[in-house]
DODREN-845690 format. One record per atom (N, C-alpha, C): y, z, x. Coordinates in pm, whole numbers, plus 50000, padded with zeros to 5 digits. Atoms other than C-alpha are relative to their C-alpha. Example, Ala and Ser with C-alpha at 12.3 -4.5 7.8 and 13.67 -1.06 7.14 Angstrom:
BEGIN
498815000050089495505078051230501205000050090498814999449918498945071451367501095007349923
***
This chain:
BEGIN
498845007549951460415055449504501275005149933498714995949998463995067149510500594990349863498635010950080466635048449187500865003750049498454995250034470085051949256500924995049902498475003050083472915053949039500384994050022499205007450018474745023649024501415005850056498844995150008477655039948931500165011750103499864991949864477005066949197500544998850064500005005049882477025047749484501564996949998498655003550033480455033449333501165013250011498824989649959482125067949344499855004050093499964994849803480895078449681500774986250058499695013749950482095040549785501965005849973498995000949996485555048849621501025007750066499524990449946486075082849740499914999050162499815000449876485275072150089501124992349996498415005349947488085046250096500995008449967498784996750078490745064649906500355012250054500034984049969489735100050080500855002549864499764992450097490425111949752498934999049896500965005550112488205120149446501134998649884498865001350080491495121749227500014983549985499535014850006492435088849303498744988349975501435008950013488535072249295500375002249873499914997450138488745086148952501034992449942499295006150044491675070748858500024984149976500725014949984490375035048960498804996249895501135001750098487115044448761500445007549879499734995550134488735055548467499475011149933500574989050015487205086648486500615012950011498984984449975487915124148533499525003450135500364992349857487765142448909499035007349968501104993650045484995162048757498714995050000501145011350045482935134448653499704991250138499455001649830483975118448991498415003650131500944988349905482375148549190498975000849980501534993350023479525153949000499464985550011500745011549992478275117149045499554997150141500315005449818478555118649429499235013750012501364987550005476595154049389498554997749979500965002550053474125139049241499304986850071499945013249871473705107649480499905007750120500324991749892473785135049749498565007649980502094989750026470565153249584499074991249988501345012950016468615119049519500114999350163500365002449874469205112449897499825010350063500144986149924469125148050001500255004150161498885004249854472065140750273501365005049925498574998050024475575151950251500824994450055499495011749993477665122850226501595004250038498854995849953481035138850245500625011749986499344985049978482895170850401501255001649909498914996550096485345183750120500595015650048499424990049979487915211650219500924995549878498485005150103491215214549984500814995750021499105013950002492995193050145499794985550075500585009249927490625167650284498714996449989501425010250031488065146050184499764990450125500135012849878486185128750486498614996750030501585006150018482765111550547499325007050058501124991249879479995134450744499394988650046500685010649930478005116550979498554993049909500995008750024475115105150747500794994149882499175010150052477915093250482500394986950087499665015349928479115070550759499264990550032501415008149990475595056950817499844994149935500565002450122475125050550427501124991349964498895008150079478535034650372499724987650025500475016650021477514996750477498854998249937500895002550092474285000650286500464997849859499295001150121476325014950002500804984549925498845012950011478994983750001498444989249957501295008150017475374961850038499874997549851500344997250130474184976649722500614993649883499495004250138477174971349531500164987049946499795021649961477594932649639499194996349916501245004250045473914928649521500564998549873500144995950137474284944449202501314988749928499165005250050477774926849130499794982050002500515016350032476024891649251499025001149862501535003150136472814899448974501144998549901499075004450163476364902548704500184983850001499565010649978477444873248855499384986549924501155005950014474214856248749500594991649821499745004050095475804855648367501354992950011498515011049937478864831948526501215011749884498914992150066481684861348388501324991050012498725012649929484984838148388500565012550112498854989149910487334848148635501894996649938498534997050090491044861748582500674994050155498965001249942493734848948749501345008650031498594996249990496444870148903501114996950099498945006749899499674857149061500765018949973499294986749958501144892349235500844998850121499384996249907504074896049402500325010450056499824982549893505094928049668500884994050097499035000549904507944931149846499745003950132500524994049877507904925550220499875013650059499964990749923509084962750266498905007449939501484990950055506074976050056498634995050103501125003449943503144957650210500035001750189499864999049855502264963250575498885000250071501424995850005498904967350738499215002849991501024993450098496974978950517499364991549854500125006650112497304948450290498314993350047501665003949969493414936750405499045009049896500664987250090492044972450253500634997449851499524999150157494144965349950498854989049952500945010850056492324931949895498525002350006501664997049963488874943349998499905015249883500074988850107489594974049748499614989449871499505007650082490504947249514498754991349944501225006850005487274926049563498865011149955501304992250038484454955249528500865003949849500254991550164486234969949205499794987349855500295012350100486324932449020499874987350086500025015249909485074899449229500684992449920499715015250093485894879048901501284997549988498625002949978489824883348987499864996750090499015009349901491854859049175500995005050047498454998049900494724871849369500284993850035498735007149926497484851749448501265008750028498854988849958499414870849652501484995550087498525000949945503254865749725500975007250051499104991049941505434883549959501194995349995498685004250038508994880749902500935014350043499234994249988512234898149885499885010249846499894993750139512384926849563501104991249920499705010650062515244904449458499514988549944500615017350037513614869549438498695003549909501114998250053510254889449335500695001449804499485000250136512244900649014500574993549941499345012350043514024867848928498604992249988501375007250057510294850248964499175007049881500614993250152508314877348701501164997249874498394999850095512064875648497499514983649947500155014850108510984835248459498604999449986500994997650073507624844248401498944991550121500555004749856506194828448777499345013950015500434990149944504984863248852498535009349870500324988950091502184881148655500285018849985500174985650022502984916048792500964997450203499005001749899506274924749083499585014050066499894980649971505914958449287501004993650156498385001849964509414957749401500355015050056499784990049940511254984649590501275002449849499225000550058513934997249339501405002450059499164998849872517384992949500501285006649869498675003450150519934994749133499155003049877500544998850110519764997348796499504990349918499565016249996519574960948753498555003349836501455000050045515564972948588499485015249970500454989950004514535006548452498535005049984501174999050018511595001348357498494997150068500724997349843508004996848538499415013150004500884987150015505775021948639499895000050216500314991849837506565042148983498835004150021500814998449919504225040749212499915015050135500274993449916505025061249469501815005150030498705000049959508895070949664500315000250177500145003649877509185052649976501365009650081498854993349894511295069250315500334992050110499445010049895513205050850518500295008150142499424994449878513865057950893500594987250089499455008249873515765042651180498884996950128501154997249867512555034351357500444990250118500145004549867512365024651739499045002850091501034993249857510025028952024500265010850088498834988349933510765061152214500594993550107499434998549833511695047252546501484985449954498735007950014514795026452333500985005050024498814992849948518205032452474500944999149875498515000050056521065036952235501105004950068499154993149944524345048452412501125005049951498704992050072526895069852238501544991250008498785011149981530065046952144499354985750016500845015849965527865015052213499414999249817500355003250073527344994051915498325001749985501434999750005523814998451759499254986550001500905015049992521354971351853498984999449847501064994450100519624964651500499404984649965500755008850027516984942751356499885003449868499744999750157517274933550984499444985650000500485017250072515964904250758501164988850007499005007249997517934877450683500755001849859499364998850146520474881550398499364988849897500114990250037519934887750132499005007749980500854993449964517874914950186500655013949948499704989850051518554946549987500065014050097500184990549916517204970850283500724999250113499195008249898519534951850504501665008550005498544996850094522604958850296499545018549965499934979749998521354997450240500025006050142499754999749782521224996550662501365001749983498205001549921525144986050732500315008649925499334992250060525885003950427500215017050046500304990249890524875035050605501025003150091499235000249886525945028950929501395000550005498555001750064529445016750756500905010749949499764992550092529835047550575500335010950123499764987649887529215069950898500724993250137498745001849966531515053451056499194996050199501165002149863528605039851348500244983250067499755011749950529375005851529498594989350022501545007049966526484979851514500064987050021500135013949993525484944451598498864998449980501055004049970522624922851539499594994050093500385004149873520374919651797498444990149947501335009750043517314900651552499974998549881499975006450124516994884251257498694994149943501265004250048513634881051095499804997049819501125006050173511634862750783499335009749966500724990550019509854895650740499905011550088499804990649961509004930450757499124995350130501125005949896506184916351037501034999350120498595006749846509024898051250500855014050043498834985049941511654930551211498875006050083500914991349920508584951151331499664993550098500065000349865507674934051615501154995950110498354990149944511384935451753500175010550050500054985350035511254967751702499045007850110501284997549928507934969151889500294999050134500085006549852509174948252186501485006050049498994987349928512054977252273501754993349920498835006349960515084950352173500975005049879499184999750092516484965151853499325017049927500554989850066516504995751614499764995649823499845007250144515394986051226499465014349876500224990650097515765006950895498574992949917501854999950030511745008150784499925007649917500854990250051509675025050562499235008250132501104995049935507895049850752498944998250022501065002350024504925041750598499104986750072500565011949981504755002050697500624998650120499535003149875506725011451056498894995950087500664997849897505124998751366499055007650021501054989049872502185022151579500954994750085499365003349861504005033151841501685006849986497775002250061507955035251621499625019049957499174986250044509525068551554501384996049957498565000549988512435076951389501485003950068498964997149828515005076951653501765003749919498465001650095518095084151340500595015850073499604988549978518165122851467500195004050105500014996049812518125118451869501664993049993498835007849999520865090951798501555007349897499134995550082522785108951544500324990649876499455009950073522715080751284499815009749867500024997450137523415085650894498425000849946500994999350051520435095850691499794986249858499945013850128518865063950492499215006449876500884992950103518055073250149498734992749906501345002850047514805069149968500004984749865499795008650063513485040849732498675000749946500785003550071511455039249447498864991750018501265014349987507915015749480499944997449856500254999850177507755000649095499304987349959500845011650027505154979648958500544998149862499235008050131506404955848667499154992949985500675008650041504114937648480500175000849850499775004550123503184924248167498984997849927501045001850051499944917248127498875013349875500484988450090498004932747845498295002249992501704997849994493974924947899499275007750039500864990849928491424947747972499604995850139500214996849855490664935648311500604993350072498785000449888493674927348452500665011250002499634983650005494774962948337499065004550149500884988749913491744976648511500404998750166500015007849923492114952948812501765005750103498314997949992496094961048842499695015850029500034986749946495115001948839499425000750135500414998549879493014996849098500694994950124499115001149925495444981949270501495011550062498844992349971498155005349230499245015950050500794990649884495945032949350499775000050095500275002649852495175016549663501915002350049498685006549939498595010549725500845014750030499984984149941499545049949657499385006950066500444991949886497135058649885500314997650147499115002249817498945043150185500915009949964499044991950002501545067150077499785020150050500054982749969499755100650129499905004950118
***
């Protein structure tokens, strides 16, 4: 009868979500070496090749994709038998600014769950303003804020978000015609780096929508009636940036920066694995 590695199964598990072994590694506190050679070795006990590696692309082969809901199975098990010694659980209150999070926040939490069940997430979406005035009175255990000023230097970049003028292709703008745009509601930092823009290049605009979130701007955006300055990353399916057909000002980039405070070993651990997931929407 077959054993498997525990810990195996856990780096083939990480490297399939993350398509990276860099970044699995980084979650498991390990080296890309150590990484590789664990899912090598999990490939020779099953004597299947779990995933196609070129140099710039890690992706599942067809009997990896077979093995990955067993895999996940496995690890559940194994993490209910810990369970068995009642481990406390940690509490984390995390805020993320609406323009960071976007559809992908499900995979963050389900990342979040297989690498530690015994954390709590409380998760708060906000404005990067309000997020850094709540950690500032000590409401927040940990902010990942867009950086807009100098207001905060410190923090640990994540990633360097890109903004575009996204729209749907078949949106009209008309040369001399005010721009139809969809922005949050003040104050809204990405709002105010929009007009500022537009203001600067000397572009005529009105609002045509006013949303509680990046969710609301994006489906605006979606439903033809406005154009809204986005991350690329958390735009629509479907949005392009329409800044270079239209001729608009180029919006410039913005820091992703996680701020925390916490010092425990597994809210550290818990928190990397987070911020790994979160740079891997970025690649």
């Amino acid at each position: 009868m077959k054993v498997l590695d525990i810990e195996a199964v856990q780096a083939f598990v990480h490297v399939a979500d993350l398509k990276s072994f860099t970044r699995a590694a980084e979650v498991m506190d390990s080296s890309q070496s150590a990484v590789s050679l664990k899912v090598k070795r999990l490939e020779d006990a099953l004597g299947k090749r779990l995933l196609e590696r070129t140099p710039r692309l890690v992706r599942l082969s067809a009997e990896g994709l077979a093995f990955l809901p067993a895999a996940r199975q496995l690890l559940a098990a194994h993490s209910g038998a810990l369970e068995s010694f009642a481990t406390p659980s940690r509490r984390l209150v995390v805020g993320i600014s609406h323009h960071i999070v976007g559809a992908e926040l499900p995979l963050l939490l389900r990342r979040m769950k297989d690498a530690d069940p015994h954390v709590v997430m409380e998760v708060r979406v906000s404005t990067s303003r309000e997020l850094l005035d709540d950690f500032d009175r000590g409401v927040l255990d940990v902010a990942i804020v867009l950086r807009h000023d100098n207001r905060r230097l410190d923090g640990e970049v994540l990633f360097e978000e890109h903004f575009g003028w996204m729209a749907v292709t078949d949106f009209v703008h008309r040369s001399g015609e005010p721009l139809r745009l969809a922005t949050q509601a003040e104050p809204c930092s990405v709002r105010a780096m929009a007009i500022a823009a537009l203001t600067a290049g000397g572009v005529p605009w009105t609002e045509a929508f006013v949303g509680g979130g990046v969710l609301t701007v994006g489906a605006a955006v979606s439903a033809g009636l406005a154009v809204a300055a986005l991350g690329r990353r958390v735009a629509p399916p479907g949005t392009v940036d329409m800044g270079p057909v239209f001729g608009l000002p180029p919006l410039p980039s913005r820091d992703v920066v996680m701020h925390t405070g916490v010092s425990d070993r597994q809210a550290r651990r818990a928190l990397q694995t987070l911020a790994t997931a979160i740079r891997s929407t970025a690649a």
